[in-house]
N, C-alpha and C positions, 0 to 999 in steps of 0.2 A: 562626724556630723551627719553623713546620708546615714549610718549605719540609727542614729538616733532621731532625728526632726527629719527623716526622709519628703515630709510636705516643705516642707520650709525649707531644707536645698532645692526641691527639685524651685520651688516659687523663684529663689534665688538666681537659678539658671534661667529661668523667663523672664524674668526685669530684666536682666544684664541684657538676652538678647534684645530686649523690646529696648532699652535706652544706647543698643546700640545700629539700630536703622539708619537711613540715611537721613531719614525724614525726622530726625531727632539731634543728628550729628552732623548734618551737612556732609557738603559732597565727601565721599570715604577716598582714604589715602591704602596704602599696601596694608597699614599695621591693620586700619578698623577694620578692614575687608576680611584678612585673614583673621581675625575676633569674632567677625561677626561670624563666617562660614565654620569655625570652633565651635560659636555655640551651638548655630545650627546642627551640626553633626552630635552634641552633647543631644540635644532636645531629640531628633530623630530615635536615640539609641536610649535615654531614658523612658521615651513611649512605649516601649515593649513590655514596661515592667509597671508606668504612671499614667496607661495610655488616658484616661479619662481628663485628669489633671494637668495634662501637657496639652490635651485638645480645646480644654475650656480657656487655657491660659491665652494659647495664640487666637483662639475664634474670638476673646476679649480684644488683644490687640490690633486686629484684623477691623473689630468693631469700629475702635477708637482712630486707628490712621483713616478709616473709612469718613469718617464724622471729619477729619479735619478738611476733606477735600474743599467744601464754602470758605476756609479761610485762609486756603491757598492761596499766591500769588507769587507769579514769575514764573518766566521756563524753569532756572535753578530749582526752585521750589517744589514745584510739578514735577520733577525730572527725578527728585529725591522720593516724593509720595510714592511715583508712579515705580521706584525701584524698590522701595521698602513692600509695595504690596506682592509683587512679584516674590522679594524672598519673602514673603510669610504663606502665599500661598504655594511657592515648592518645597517649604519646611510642613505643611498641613496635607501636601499629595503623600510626601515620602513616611509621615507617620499614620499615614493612614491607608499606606500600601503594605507597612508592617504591623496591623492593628492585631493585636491577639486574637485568637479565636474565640476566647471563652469571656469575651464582655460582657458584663450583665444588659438587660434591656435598658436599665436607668442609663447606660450610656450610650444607649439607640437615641432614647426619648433626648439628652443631651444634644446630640449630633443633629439630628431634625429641626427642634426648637432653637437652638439658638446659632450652629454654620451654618447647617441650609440655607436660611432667609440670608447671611452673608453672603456666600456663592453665589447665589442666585440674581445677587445685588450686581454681579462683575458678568454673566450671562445678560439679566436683562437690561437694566440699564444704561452696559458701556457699549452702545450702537456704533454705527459708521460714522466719520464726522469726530470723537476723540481722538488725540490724536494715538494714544496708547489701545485704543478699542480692542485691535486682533489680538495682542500681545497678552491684556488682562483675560479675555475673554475665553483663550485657548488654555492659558493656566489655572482659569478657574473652569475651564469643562474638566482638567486633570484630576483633579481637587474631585469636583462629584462624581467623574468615573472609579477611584480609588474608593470614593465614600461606598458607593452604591455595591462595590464588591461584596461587603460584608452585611450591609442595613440595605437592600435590595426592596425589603419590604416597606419600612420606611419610606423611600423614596418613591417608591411605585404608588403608597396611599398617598401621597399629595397630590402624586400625577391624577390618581384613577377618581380622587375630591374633586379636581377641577374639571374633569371630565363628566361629573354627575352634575354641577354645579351649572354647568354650560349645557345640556339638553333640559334644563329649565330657565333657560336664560330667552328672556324674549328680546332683546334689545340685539341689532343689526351689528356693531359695534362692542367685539369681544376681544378680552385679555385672555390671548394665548400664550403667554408666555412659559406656564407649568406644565401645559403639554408640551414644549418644546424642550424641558428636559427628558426628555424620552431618546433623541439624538446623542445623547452625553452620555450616558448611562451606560453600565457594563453587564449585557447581557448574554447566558447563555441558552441554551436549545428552548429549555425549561419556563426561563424570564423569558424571550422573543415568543413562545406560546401563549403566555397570560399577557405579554401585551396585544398580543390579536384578537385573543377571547373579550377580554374588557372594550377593544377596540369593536367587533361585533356586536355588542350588547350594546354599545352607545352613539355608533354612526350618524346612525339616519337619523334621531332627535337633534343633533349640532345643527349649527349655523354654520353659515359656506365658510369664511373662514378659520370655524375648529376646524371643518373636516378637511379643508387644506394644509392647515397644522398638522394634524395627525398625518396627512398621505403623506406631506418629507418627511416627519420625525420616523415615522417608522422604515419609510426607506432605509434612510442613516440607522438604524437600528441592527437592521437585517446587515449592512455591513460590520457595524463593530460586534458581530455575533461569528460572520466569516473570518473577518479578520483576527478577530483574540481566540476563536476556538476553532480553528478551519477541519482539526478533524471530525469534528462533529457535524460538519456541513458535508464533509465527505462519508462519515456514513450515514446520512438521511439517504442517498442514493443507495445504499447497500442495503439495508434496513427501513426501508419504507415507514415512518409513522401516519398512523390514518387520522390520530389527533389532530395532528398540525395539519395536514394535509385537507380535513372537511374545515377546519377554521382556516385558513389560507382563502379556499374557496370561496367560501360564505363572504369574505370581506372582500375578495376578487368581483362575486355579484354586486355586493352593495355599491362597490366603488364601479363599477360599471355603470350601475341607476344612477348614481350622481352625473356620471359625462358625458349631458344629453347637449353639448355644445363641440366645438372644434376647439374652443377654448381650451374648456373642462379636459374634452380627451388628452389633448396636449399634456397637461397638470398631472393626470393620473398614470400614462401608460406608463413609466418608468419604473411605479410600484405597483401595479398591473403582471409586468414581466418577471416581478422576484416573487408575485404571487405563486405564477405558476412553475416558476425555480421550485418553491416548497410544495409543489404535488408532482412529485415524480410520475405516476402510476396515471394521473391525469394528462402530463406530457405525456405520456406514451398512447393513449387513446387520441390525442389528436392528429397521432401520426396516419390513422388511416382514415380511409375515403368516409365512411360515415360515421358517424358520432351521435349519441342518445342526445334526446335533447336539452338535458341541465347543461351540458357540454358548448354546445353551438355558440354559446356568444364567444366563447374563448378563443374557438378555432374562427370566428369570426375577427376577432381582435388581432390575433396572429397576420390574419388574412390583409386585414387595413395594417398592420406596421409593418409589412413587406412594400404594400404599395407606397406608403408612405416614404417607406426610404428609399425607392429606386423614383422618386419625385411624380409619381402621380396618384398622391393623397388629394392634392387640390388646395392645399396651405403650404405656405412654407414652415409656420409653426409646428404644424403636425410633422412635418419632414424632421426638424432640428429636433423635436423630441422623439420619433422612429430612433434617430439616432445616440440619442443617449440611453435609450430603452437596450438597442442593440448592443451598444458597447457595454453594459449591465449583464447582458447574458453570455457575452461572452467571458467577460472578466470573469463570471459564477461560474462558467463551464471547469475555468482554468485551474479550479478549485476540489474539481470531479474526476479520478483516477478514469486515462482515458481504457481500462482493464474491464471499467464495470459496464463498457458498451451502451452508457446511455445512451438514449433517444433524443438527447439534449444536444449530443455534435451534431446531428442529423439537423437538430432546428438551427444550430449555429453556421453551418455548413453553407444552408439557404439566404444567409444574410448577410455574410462576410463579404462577398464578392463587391455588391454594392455599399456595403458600408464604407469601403475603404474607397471606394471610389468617391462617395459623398466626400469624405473625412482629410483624403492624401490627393487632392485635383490643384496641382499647383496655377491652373491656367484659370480657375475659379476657387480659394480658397474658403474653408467653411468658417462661417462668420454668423453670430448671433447679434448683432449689433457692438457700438462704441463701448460697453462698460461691460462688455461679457470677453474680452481676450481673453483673460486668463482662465476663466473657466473652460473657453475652447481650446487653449491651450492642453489644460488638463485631461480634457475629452482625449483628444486627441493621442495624447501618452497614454490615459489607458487603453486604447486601443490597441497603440504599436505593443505594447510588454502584453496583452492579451493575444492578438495574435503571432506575437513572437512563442509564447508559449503552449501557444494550440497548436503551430505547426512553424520553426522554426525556418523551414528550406522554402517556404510560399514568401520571396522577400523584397515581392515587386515593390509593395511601398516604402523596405528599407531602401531600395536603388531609388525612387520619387525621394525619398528623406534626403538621399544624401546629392544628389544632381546639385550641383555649381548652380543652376538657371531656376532652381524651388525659390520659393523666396524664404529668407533666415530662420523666420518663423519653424519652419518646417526642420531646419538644422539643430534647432535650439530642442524641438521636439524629441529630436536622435539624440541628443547628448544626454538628455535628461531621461533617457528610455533607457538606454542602454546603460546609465546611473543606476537605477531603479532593479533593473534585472541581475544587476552584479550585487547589489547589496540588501536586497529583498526575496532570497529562498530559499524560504521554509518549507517546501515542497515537495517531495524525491522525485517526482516527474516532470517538474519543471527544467527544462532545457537547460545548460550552462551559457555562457557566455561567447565561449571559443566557436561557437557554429559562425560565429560572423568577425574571426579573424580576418577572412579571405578578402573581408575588404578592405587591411588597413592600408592600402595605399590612394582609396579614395576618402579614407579616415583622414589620412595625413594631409591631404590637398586643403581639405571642407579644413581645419584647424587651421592652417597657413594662411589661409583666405578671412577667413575671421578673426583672424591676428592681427594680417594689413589692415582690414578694414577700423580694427576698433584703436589702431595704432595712429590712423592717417586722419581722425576725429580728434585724438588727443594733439597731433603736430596743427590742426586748424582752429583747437581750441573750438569745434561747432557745439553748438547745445543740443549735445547726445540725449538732457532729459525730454528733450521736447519731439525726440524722433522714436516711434514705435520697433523700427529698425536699427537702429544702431542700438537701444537698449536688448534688443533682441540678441545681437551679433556680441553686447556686453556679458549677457546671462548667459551665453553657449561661451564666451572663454571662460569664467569664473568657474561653471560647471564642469568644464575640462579639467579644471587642477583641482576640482575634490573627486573626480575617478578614479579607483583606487589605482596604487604605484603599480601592481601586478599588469593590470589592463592598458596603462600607458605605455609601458617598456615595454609591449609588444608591438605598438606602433612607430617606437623609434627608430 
């Protein structure tokens, strides 16, 4: 039958999967579960050979469980929706991470016209407040970063539409939500330079809002560029480009003229800092005493986030963003073969001291307000795996992490550090693990002690969800038993 009406099997294997959802079949028992991940696995490996056909088939069904959401009702029911979108958009990342190379454009113009506007529907519209939001929202940024691999340019002309569409927009009140796929999106050296250049070409016409939009999006950009291509970040240091490096600038000034407020500064310095990550040859002019003057606001900026973070910027705003600036450069440093001698340890060198002092002060803990823990959390880890990897034997703030008298927070930061450094290097000069055997008998204490505690909440029956601490002292046992087995047995 494939060998003859190959449209009409392959049709065949997509009703089957699409009538067997959850949101079609109700709650799935072992057999539908294993049928449905069958078909799945059929669809994935048929798109190598149907990929057009297999795309329009699920972006159809995608469509239609989308439309049922108004006539939802009930947990059960919402619980099925919300599982059936889920497998259809990790059945739409995995054939779209194996899409052929040799597509015709008619299945660019497919893929734009009629998923885009679906993804984009699980991006913009599922906010804070559903209760699925992160869940859909992360598997459908999967979904466009898969897409964008191969229709880069697709994707980038809706971006760089709305970007035109908004420096003629007179109205106070803008839909940035097209520029916010600029964050999702999979770029390398190449795509991270046409989004700077479109991005100079169109700054200063936005409204405060785009151009806020743009300075995260592209933040986040510049990482999933380090991140998915890290050698290519590592020879911009070795290999100097001047392309990237005058456009980096350019939109380093512009974004400077924007942040005529303490506000504003706050907002920008963070993507300010990965400005000047991407002009190497300009980090190196600002190492000395004088500087031409295109130069001076830079070493001026350097100048205010040093103050800023040793706390006498004269904000505390400014302070907490010094410090996310700083833990930015040095994370980027850890990226940079310490062989090529940049001038970049020399700036990391000068702010580490204080950074970690802001970051690991157990007698004043860094705090951005009630609805920002976990992001200072976050901060925080990247810190420790940052400067654990820029110099593993400087391990004052491991001894702060792991002190009995820190408060958990602080514990919970070490576990999930030391999580992260064992199962994240890709690196050849990133440090192993073993440098900080020497401490497992203060390893063994801090786990014992966080065992009673979350053992003596469960014999009181207290409502753990209501204490910042005890959920604390909860995430650092959980996180202890996915450390891998190697790592453990060296503690016992």
């Amino acid at each position: 039958m494939a060998a003859h009406k190959p449209v009409e099997w392959v049709q065949a294997v997509i009703n089957r999967f699409d009538e067997q959802l959850p949101v079609k079949v109700g709650q799935q028992n072992t057999h539908t579960r294993v049928s449905t991940e069958h078909n799945r696995e059929c669809l994935i490996n048929i798109s190598k050979y149907k990929f057009s056909l297999v795309i329009s088939g699920l972006t159809n069904i995608l469509k239609n469980v989308n439309n049922m959401v108004r006539r939802i009702f009930g947990d059960a029911a919402e619980k099925n929706l919300y599982l059936s979108q889920l497998i259809i958009l990790d059945t739409l990342e995995k054939c779209l991470a194996g899409q052929p190379k040799d597509c015709l454009r008619l299945d660019e113009t497919m893929l734009v016209k009629q998923l885009l506007p679906e993804i984009c529907h699980f991006i913009h519209t599922y906010r804070e407040g559903h209760q699925h939001a992160a869940e859909l929202r992360s598997s459908a940024s999967g979904v466009l970063f898969s897409l964008s691999c191969n229709n880069f340019n697709a994707v980038f002309s809706r971006i760089s539409t709305r970007l035109q569409e908004l420096t003629v927009c007179s109205e106070d009140t803008v839909d940035v939500h097209d520029i916010e796929l600029i964050q999702y999106i999979n770029v390398d050296c190449a795509k991270l330079k046409k989004l700077l250049q479109e991005t100079v070409l169109k700054f200063k016409a936005l409204k405060k809002p785009a151009q806020l939009s743009v300075i995260n999006s592209l933040e986040k950009a510049f990482w999933n560029w380090v991140e998915n291509y890290p050698d290519e970040f590592t020879m911009l240091y070795q290999r100097p480009q001047t392309d990237m490096a005058d456009c980096a600038e350019r939109l380093f000034d512009l974004v400077d003229s924007f942040a005529e407020s303490a506000k504003r500064k706050a907002a920008v310095w963070p993507l300010q800092i990965i400005l000047l990550i991407l002009c190497p040859n300009i980090t190196q002019d600002l190492s000395r005493e004088t500087v031409e003057d295109t130069k001076v606001n830079k070493k001026l900026f350097l100048e205010n986030l040093r103050k800023a973070l040793a706390g006498h910027g004269g904000s505390k705003q400014l302070t907490e963003s010094a410090a996310i600036a700083c833990v930015k450069l040095c994370k980027a440093s850890t990226y940079i073969n310490w062989e090529d001698h940049s001038v970049i340890f020399l700036l990391v060198q000068s702010i580490v001291v204080d950074l970690k002092a802001l970051l690991f002060n157990p007698a004043k803990p860094f705090s951005r307000g009630a609805g920002s823990q976990n992001a200072d959390v976050d901060l925080m880890i990247d810190c420790f795996v940052s400067c654990f990897r820029i110099n593993p034997h400087n391990n004052q703030h491991f001894k702060v992490c792991l002190a009995s008298s820190s408060p958990p927070t602080f514990h919970f930061v070490l576990v999930n550090s030391l999580h992260r450094i064992i199962t994240n290097s890709p690196l050849d000069w990133w440090p192993k693990i073993d440098a900080v055997y020497c401490y497992s008998g203060e390893l063994r204490t801090m786990f014992s002690e966080s065992l009673g505690h979350v053992m003596r909440g469960c014999s009181t029956h207290a409502p753990l969800r209501s204490s910042l601490t005890s959920l604390t002292h909860w995430g650092f046992f959980v996180t202890c038993f996915i450390l891998p087995r190697s790592f453990l047995l060296h503690f016992l």
